[in-house]
N, C-alpha and C positions, 0 to 999 in steps of 0.2 A: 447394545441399546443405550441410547443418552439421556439423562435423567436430571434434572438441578434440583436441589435442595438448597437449603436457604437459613446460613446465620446471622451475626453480627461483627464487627471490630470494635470495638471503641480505642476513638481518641479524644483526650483531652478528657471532657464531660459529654462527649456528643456522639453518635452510634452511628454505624455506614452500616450497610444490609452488602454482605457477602455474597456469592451467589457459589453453591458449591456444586460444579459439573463432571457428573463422575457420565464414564464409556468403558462399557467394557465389549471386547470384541473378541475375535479368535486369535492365539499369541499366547508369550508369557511374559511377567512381568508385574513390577505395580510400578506406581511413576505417579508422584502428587509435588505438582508444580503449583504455583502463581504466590509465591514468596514467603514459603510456611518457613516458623522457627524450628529449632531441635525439637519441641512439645511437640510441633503438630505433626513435624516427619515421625517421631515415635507411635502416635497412634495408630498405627497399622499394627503395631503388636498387643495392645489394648484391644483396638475392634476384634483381631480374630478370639483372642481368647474368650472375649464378653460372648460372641457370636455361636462357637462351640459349646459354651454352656448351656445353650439352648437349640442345641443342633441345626444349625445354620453356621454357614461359613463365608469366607472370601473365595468368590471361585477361582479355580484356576485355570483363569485364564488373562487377558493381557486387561490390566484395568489403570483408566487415565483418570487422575483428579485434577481439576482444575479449579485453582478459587479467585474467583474475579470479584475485583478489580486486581490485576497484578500487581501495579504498582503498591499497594499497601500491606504492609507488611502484615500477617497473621501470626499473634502471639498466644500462646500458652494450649491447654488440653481441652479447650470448653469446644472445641469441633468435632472430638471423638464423633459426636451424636448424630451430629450433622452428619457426616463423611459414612458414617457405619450406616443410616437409613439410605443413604444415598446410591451405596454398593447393595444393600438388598433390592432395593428399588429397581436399580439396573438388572439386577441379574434376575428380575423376575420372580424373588424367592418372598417378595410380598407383592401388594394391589401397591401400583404408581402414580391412581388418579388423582389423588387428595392431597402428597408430599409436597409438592409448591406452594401449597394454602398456607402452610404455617413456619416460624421462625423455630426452627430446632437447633439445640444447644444442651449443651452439660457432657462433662467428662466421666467417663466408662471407667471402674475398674476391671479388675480382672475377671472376676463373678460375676459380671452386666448390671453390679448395681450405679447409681449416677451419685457421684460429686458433686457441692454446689460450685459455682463457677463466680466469677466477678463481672459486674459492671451490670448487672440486671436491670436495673431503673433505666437508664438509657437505652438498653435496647426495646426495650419493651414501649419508649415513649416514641422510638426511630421504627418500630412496627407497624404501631396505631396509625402514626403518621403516612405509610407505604400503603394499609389500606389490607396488610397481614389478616385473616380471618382470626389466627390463633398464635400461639407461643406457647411449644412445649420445653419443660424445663427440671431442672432437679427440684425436687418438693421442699427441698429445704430453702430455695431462693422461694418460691413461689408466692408466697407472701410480697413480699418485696416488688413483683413484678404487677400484681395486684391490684397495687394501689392503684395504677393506668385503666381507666375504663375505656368503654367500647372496646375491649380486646380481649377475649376469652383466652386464659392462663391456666393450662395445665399442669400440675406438680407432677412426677411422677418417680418414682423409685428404681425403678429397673428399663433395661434395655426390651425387654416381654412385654410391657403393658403399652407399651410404643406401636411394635410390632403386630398385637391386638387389634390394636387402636385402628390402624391401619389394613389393616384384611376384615375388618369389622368383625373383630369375634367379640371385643367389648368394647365398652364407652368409659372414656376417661371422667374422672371429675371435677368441674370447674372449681378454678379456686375465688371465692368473693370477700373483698377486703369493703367495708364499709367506710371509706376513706375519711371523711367529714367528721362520723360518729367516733372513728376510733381516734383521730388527731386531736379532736375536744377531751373526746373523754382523759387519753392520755397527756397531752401541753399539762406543764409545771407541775410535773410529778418526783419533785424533790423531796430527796430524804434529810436533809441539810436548810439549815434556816437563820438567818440574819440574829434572831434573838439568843442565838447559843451563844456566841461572843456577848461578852463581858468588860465592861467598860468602852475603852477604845471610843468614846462619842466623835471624838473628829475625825478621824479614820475614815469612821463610815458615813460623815458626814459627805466627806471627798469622794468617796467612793458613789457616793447618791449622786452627786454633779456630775464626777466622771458618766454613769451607767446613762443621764438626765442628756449628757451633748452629745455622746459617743467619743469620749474623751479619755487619751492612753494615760495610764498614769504610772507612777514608779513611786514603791515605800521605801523607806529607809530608815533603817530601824534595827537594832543588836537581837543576838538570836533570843529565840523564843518570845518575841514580843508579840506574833500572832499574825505576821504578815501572811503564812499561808492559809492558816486557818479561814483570815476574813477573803481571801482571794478568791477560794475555793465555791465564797458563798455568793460570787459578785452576779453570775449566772441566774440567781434566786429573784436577785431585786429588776431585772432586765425586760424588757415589753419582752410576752411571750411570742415564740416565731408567729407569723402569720403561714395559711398554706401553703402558699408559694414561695417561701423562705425553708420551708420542711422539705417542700418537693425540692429545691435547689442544694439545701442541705443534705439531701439523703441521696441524691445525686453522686457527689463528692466521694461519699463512705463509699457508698456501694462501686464505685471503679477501681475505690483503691482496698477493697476487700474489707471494708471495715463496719459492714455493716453485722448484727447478731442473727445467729441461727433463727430462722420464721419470725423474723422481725419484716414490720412493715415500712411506718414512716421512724422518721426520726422526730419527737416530737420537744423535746429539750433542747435548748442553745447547748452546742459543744466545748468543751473546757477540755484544753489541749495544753497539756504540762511536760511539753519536753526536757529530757536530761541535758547538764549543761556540756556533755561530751559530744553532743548532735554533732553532726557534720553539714555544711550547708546547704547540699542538695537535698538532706532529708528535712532539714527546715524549709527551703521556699519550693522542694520538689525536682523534679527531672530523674536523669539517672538515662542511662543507652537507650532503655525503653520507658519513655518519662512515665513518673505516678507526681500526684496529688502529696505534696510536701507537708508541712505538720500548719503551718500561716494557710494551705486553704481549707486541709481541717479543721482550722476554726474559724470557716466562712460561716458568719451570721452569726459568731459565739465571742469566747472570749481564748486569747493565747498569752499562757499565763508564761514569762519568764523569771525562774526564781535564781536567788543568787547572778545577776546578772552580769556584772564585772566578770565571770568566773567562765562566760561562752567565749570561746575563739573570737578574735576579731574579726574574722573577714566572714562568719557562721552573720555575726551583728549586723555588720556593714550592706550586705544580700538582703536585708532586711527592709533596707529606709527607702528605695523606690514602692515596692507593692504595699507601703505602709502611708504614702501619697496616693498611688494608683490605685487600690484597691483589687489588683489583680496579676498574674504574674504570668510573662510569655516566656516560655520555655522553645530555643530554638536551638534547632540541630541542622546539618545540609541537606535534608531532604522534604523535611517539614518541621512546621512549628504546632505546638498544644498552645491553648491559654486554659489557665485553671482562676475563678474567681477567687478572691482575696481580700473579703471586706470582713477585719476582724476589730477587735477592742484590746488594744495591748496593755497586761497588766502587768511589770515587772516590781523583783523587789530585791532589793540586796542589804546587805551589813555594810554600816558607814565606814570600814577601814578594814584591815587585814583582818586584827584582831576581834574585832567585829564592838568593840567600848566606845567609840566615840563617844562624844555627848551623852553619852551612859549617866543618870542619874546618883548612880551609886559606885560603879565600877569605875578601875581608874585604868584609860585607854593606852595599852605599853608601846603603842608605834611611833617609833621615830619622826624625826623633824621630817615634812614632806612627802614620808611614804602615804598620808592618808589622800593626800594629792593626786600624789601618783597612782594608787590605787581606782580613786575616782576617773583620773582618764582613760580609764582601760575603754572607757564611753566614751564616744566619738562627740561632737557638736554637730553633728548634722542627726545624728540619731536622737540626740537629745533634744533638739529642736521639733521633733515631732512628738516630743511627750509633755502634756498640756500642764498634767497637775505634779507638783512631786510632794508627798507628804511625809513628813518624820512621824513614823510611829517608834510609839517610848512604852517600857514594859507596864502591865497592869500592877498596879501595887496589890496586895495580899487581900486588904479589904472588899477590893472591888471582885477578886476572886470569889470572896466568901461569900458575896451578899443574895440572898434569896430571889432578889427583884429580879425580873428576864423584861430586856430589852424589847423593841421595836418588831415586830417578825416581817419578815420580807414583804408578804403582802401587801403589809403596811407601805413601807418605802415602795415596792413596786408603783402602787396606786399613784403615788404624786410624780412615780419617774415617768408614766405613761401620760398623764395628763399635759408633760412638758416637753416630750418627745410629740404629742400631737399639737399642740404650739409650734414647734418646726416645721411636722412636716407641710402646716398649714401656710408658714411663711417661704416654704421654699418649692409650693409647688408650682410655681413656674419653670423650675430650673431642674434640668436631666441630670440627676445622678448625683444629687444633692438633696440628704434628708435629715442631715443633724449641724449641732453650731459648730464643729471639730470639723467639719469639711468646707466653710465658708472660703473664699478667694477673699482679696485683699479689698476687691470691687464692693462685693457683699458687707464686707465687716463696715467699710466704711457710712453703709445704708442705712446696715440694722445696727451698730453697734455706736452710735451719736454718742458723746458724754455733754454733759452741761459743765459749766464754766466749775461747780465745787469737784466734781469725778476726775477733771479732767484735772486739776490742780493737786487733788491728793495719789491723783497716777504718776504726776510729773514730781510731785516730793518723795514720794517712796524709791522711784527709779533711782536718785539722784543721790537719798540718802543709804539705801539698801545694795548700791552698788549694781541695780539689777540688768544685766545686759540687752540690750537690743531685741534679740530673737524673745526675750519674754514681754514685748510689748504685744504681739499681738494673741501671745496665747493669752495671758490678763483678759484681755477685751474677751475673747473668746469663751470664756470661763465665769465671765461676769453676765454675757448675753443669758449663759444656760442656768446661772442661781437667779438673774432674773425672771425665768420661763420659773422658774420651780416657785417661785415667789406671784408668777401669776402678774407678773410687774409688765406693763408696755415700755416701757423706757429704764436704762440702764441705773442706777443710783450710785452713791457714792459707798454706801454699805456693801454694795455688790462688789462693787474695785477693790475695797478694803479688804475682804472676805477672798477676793481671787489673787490676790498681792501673795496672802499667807503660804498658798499654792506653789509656793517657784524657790523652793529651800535652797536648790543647787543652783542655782544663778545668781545667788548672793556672792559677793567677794570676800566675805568672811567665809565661806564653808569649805572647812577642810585644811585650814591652814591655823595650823600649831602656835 
């Protein structure tokens, strides 16, 4: 008897619906073809055991799987469920009527209880879409798959409550995520807050700008002066995700397994703090069976790189196209994934080996050039995509002690929201452009006009401050966004001044002994 049942693949962020065609006939044998990995040929020793637990078996006799589309490769254990309804189906040892209504998935252990599985959000959006009645799944995804309305989502525990489900001896329980009420309630539910930092007023001054254009920025500053601490908080001050930035964002997690046991959406901008030993496919992604690298982890967040000089060069280098593009195609000879990649780079390093440069107090022991040298371990093409750079210098003792608490992020959020809708107000004509940090050379010269005094203390500083070329138009760029935060139509001279301060490392003084 011929029977299909029905899961998903995912590639990339996006789900293809499987079609799993199990036959079994008179003969012996099993035979599961149409391009499964080492996982999914193993499942035949997972379904029988699950199956005996509950006395039912694989019969013996000649059984053919096929899972179409052939050409696509089927990776990992989440078919066990699939493949095992499908063999009972056939062999007549449940009801066959209802098995194609719904996307069945999750991995069997050996006791028939289910694992959760990856990539849930998309197949459950790649369901709705087919017109799937239902999706049955491991209860601990279930949440997750949830969020998708018009699609009834069953969690369920065991390989028995399937099997029920199906001969109608009981009824499953739906699972209902109130998607709206729960992403409200939950959006900016930080435990971390701008006002815990102490001193540091320009810092976070920059940081306000940076968060205000969507603007990368890099500190620089000897250890312990608080570059990580305030980095940690920049997520705080950021327009909260919108839905469709949560549903895009939890997209992401959940393919590449990173979403939390009975979690729904993701309702936080993500802060992705990779080790500086990364290797570069697990920063932009790929690998034989590509996954979501740690840059589209922090699609719609922020990716924080600390100690930066200290990543591999060529980890950096894989970096500066999808940090233009905002997304990143991974291609292999059979096919290619795109994984999005719109994130906010925050890097911070120590000014020299020793980490004293320009240390207040400390006297910096590196040699004539090595601080140079140290600095170019950063490429100029990398650097030219980083807008703001700011020296941060240690907090003196007093500003430690002092009782007074700062600014709290709400606070700053509020104006940074006010001036990111300023943008998106001025750029909605244009696709795929929503902050002053993504303007073309076309654009700046529209919005970013100076008058005859702006335009003369850009051309004195350049010329006295030694500032390179490639910092002409992040300035303008940096000036458009403290004018939005300023509520300014036109650019001022205060603003150039204030975005001048901005470009520490394009001074020809820096770093030279």
């Amino acid at each position: 008897m011929l029977v299909k049942t029905y899961g998903s693949a995912v590639q990339g962020v996006n789900a293809t619906t499987i079609t799993v065609e199990v036959n079994i006939t008179s003969g012996v044998n099993f035979f599961l073809v149409g391009l499964p990995d080492a996982a999914v040929k193993e499942s035949q020793q997972r379904i029988d055991s699950a199956l005996r637990e509950y006395n039912y078996k694989i019969p013996g006799k000649k059984v053919v799987i096929n899972m179409a589309p052939a050409d696509i490769r089927k990776e990992g254990s989440s078919y066990d469920l699939t493949i095992a309804i499908g063999i009972l189906a056939a062999s007549e040892q449940i009801i066959s009527e209802t098995v194609s209504d719904y996307i069945i998935m999750g991995e069997l252990s050996l006791d028939g209880t289910l694992q959760p599985i990856k990539g849930v959000l998309p197949i459950a959006i790649q369901a709705r879409a087919e017109g799937f009645k239902g999706f049955i799944l491991p209860k601990d995804n279930a949440r997750e798959a949830a969020v998708v309305n018009n699609l009834d989502v069953y969690g369920v525990e065991n390989i028995k409550e399937v099997i029920d489900f199906f001969d109608g001896k009981s009824e499953l329980e739906k699972t209902v995520v109130d998607t709206r009420k729960e992403f409200f309630e939950k959006s900016n539910n930080y435990g971390i807050d701008f006002s815990d930092v102490k001193g540091q007023e320009n810092v976070k001054r920059a940081l306000e700008i940076a968060a205000a254009g969507s603007h990368n920025i890099i500190m620089i500053g000897p250890p312990g002066a608080g570059k990580t601490m305030i980095s940690k908080r920049i997520p705080t001050i950021l327009p909260p995700l919108t839905l469709h930035e949560a549903l895009e964002t939890t997209k992401i997690h959940s393919v590449a397994g990173k979403t939390e046991k009975n979690a729904s959406l993701i309702t936080s901008r993500p802060f992705r703090s990779p080790h500086h030993t990364i290797s570069d496919v697990a920063l932009v992604g790929g690998g034989s069976f590509p996954q979501p690298g740690e840059i589209s982890l922090a699609h719609n967040g922020v990716l924080f790189l600390d100690e930066l000089p200290e990543f591999k060069r060529t980890v950096l280098e894989v970096m500066r196209q999808p940090l233009e593009d905002r997304k990143i195609t991974i291609s292999r000879a059979k096919f290619s994934v795109e994984y999005p990649a719109s994130f906010m780079l925050i890097a911070s390093m120590n000014p020299c080996p020793c980490g004293y440069y320009n240390h207040p107090d400390k006297e910096c022991v590196c040699g004539t050039g090595i601080v140079q040298r140290y600095l170019n371990k950063i490429s100029g093409p990398l650097l030219d995509r980083i807008d703001i750079h700011i020296e941060v210098v240690p907090v003196p003792f007093g500003k430690l002690s002092e009782a007074e608490v700062g600014e709290s992020s709400d606070t700053v959020r509020e104006r940074v929201i006010i001036a990111r809708n300023i943008q998106e107000e001025r750029f909605k004509e244009f696709t795929g452009i929503h902050s002053n940090s993504q303007m073309t050379s076309k654009m700046m010269s529209i919005y970013c006009s100076l008058d005859s005094a702006s335009s003369s203390l850009l051309k004195n500083a350049m010329e006295r401050l030694g500032l390179s070329a490639r910092a002409y138009d992040r300035i303008l760029k940096v000036s458009r966004t403290i004018a939005d935060l300023e509520k300014s139509e036109n650019i001022k001279s205060e603003h150039i001044a204030e975005a001048i301060q901005y470009r520490s490392l394009d001074r020809e003084s820096w770093g030279s002994h």
